[in-house]
ROLUM-141386 format. One line per field, with one value per residue: residue in three letters; y, z, x of N, C-alpha, C in turn; residue number from 1. Coordinates in steps of 0.001 Angstrom, whole numbers. Last residue first. Example, Ala and Ser with C-alpha at 12.3 -4.5 7.8 and 13.67 -1.06 7.14 Angstrom:
2
rest SER:ALA $
n_y -2250:-5690 $
n_z 7080:7800 $
n_x 12850:13190 $
ca_y -1060:-4500 $
ca_z 7140:7800 $
ca_x 13670:12300 $
c_y 30:-3300 $
c_z 7870:7800 $
c_x 12900:13200 $
nr 2:1 $
//
This chain:
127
rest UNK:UNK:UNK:UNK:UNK:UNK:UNK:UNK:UNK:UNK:UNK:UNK:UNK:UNK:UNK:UNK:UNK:UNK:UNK:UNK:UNK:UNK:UNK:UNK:UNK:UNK:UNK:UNK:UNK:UNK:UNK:UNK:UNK:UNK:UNK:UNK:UNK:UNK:UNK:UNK:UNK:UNK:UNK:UNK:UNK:UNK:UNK:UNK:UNK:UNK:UNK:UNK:UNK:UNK:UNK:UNK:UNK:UNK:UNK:UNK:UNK:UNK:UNK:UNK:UNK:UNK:UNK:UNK:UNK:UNK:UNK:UNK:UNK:UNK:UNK:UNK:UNK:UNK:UNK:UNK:UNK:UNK:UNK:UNK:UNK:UNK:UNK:UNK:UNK:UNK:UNK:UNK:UNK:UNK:UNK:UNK:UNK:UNK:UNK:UNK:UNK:UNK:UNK:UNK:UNK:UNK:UNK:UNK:UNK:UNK:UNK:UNK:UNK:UNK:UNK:UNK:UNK:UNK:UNK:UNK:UNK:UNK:UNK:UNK:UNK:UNK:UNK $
n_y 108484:109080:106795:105279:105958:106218:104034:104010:100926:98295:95319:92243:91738:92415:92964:93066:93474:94000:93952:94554:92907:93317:94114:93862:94863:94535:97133:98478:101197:103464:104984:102716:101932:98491:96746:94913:92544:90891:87294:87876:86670:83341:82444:79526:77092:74128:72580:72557:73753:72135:70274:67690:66711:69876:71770:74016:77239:78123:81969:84986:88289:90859:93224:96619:98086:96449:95557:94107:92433:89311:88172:85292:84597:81994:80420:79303:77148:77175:79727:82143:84466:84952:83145:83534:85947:84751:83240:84950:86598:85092:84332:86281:86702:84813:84771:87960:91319:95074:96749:96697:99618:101292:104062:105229:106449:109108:110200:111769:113598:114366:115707:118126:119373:119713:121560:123576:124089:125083:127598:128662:129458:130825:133417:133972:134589:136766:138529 $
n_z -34384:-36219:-37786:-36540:-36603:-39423:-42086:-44486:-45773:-48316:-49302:-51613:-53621:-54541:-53383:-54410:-52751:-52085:-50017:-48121:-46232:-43429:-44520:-47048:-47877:-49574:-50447:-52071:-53825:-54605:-53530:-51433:-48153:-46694:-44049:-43558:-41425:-40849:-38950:-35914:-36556:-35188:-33419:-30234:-29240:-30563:-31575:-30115:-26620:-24650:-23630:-23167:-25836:-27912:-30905:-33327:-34078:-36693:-37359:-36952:-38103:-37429:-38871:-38714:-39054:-36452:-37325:-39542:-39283:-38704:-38034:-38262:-38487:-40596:-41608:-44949:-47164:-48111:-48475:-48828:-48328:-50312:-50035:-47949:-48178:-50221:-49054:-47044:-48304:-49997:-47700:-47050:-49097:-48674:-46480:-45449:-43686:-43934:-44416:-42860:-42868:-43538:-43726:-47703:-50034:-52258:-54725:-54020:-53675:-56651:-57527:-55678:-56844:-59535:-58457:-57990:-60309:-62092:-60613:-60367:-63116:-63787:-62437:-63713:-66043:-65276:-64552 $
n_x -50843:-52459:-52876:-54357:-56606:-57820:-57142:-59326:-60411:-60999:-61948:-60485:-60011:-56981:-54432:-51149:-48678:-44891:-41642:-40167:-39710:-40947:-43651:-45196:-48594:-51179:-53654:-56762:-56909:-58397:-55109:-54174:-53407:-52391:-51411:-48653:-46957:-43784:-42406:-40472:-37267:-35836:-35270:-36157:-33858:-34971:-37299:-39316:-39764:-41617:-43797:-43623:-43920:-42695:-43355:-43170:-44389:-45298:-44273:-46490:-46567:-48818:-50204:-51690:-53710:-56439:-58842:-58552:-56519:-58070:-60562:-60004:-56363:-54304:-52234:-51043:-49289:-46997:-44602:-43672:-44684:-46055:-48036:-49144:-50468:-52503:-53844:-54921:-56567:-58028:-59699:-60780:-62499:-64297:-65203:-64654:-64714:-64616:-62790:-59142:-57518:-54429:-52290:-51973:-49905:-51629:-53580:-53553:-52129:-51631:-53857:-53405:-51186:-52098:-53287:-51673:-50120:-52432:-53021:-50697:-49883:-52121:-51300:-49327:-50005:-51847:-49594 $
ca_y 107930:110042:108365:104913:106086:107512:104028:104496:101868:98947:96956:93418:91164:92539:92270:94176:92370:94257:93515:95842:92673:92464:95561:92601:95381:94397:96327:97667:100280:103276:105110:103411:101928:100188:96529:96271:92731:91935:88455:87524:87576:84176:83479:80405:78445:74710:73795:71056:74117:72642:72250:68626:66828:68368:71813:73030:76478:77960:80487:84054:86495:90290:91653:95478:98114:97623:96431:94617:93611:90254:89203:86033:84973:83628:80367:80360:77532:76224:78349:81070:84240:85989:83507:82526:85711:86307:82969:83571:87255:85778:82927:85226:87970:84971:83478:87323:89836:93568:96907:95750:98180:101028:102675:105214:105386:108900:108784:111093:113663:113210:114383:116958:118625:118667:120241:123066:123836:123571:126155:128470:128862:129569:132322:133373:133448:135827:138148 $
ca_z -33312:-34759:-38269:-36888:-35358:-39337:-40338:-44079:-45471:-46678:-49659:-50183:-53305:-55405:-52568:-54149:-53312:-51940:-50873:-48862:-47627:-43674:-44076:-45975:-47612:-48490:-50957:-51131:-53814:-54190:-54004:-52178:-49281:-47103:-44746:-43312:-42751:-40463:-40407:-36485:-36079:-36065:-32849:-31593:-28786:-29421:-32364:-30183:-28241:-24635:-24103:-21880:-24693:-27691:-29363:-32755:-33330:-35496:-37792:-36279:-38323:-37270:-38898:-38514:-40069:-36765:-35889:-39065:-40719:-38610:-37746:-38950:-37511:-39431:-40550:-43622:-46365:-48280:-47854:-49373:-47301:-50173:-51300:-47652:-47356:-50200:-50090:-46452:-47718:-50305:-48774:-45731:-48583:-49965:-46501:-45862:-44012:-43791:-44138:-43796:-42382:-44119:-42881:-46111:-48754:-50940:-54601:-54391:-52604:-56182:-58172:-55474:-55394:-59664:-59034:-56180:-59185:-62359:-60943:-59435:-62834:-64353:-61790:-62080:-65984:-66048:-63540 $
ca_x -49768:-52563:-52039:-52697:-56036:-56989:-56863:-57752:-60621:-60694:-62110:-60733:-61421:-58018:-55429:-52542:-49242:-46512:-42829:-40971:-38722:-39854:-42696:-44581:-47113:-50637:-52583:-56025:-56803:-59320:-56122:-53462:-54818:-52341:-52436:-49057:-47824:-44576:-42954:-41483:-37842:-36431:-34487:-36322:-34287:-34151:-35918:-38643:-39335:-40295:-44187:-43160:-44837:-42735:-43129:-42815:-43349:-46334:-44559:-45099:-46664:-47351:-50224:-50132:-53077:-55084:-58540:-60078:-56404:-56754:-60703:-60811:-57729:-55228:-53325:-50738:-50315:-47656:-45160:-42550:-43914:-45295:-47207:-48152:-49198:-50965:-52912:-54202:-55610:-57087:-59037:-59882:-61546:-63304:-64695:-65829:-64592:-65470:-64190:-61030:-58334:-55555:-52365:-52954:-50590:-50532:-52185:-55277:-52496:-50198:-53602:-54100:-51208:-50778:-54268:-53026:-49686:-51980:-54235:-51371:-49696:-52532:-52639:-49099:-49645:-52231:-50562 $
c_y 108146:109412:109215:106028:105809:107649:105192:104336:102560:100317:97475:94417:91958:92293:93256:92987:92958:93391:93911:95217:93568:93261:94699:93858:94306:94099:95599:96774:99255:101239:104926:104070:103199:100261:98396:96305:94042:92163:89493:88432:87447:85044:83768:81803:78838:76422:73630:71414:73145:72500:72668:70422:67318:68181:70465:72458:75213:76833:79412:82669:85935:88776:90996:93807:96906:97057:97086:95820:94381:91314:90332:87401:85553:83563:81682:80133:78630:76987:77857:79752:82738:85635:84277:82328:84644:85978:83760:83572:85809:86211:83916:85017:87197:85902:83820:85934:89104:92631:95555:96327:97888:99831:102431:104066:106197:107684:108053:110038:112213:113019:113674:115553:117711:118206:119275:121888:122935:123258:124934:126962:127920:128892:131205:132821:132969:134091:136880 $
c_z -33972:-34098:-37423:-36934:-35747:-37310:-40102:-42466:-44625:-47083:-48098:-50928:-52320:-54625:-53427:-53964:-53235:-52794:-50729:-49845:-48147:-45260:-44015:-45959:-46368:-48580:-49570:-51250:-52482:-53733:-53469:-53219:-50109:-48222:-45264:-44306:-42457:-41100:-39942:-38277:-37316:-35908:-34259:-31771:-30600:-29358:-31788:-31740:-28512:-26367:-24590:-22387:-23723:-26280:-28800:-31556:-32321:-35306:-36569:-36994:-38041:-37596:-38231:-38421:-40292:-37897:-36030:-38213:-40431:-39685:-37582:-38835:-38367:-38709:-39520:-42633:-44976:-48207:-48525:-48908:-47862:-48848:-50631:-49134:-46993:-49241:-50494:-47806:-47103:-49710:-49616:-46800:-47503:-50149:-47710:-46134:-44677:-44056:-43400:-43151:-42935:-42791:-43517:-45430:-47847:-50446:-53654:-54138:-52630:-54711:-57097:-55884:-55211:-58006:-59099:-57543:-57975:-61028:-61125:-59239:-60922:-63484:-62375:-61485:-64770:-65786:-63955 $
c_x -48445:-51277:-51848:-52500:-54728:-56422:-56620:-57710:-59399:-60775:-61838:-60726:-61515:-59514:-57001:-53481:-50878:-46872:-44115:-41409:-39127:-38793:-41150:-43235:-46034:-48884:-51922:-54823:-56173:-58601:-57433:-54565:-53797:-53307:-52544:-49948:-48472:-45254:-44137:-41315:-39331:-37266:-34777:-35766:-34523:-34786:-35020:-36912:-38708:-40466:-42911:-43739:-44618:-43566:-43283:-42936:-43653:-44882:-44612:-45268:-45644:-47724:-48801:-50861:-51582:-54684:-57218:-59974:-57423:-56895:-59432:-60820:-58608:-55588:-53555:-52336:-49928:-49039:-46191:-43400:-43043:-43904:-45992:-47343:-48162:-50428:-51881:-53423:-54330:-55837:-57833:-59363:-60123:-62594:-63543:-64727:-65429:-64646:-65052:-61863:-59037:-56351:-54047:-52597:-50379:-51335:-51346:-54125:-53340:-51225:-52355:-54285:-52088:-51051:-53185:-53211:-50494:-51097:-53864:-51646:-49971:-51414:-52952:-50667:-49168:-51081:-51313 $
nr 127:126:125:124:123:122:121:120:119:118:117:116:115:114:113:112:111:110:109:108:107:106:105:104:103:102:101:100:99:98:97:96:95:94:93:92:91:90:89:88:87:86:85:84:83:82:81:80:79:78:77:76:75:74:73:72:71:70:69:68:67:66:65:64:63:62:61:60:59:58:57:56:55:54:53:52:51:50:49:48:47:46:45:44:43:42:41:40:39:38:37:36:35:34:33:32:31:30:29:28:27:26:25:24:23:22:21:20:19:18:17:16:15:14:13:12:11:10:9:8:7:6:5:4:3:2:1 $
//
C-alpha cells in the first residue's frame, strides 16, 4: 500500500513538472520601442534579411504573425515580379514556462525573445 502511494506522489508531481513545461499560444503583455527592436531583429534574423517592418501592435491580439515581403510595384500598381507565388512567412508567438519564444511555423525554427513577457492566449486554445 506504501509503495502505491509513493508511487502516486512521484507519478501527479512528474505530471506537473512536464505540465509547467507545455507551449502556450502566447501574446505581449506590452510593447515597448525595445521589445519592437527585438522582435524586428528576430525575424529578420530568422528570415535571412536585412531588416523587417511591423506593426506596433503585432503579437498583442493573436499568437499568428503572418509576413509578407513588401512587393514591388510599378506606377500603374502592377507587380513589378510578375505574379507573386511565395507563400507568406508564419510567426507563432509561445510561452514555454516563464519563457517567451517565437516560432517561424514555416521551418520550426525558434528564437527565445529575451525582453518580451507574454502571456498564454487562452482564446486560441478554445478554437
Amino acid at each position: 500500500m506504501k509503495f502505491l502511494q509513493f508511487f502516486l506522489i512521484v507519478f501527479l508531481s512528474a505530471c506537473q513538472s512536464v505540465n509547467a513545461q507545455v507551449e502556450q499560444d502566447a501574446l505581449l503583455l506590452k510593447t515597448s520601442p525595445e521589445i519592437q527592436k527585438e522582435l524586428t531583429e528576430t525575424i529578420a534574423k530568422m528570415l535571412g534579411l536585412k531588416s523587417a517592418l511591423l506593426n506596433a501592435d503585432d503579437l498583442v491580439k493573436s499568437s499568428y504573425l503572418p509576413f509578407d515581403r513588401v512587393k514591388l510595384r510599378d506606377q500603374n500598381g502592377l507587380l513589378m515580379q510578375g505574379l507573386e507565388t511565395e507563400k507568406p512567412q508564419v510567426f507563432k508567438l509561445i510561452k514555454k514556462g516563464d519563457a517567451c519564444w517565437l516560432l517561424h511555423l514555416n521551418t520550426d525554427r525558434r528564437e527565445l525573445l529575451s525582453k518580451a513577457q507574454c502571456k498564454t492566449n487562452h482564446a486560441s486554445m478554445r478554437q
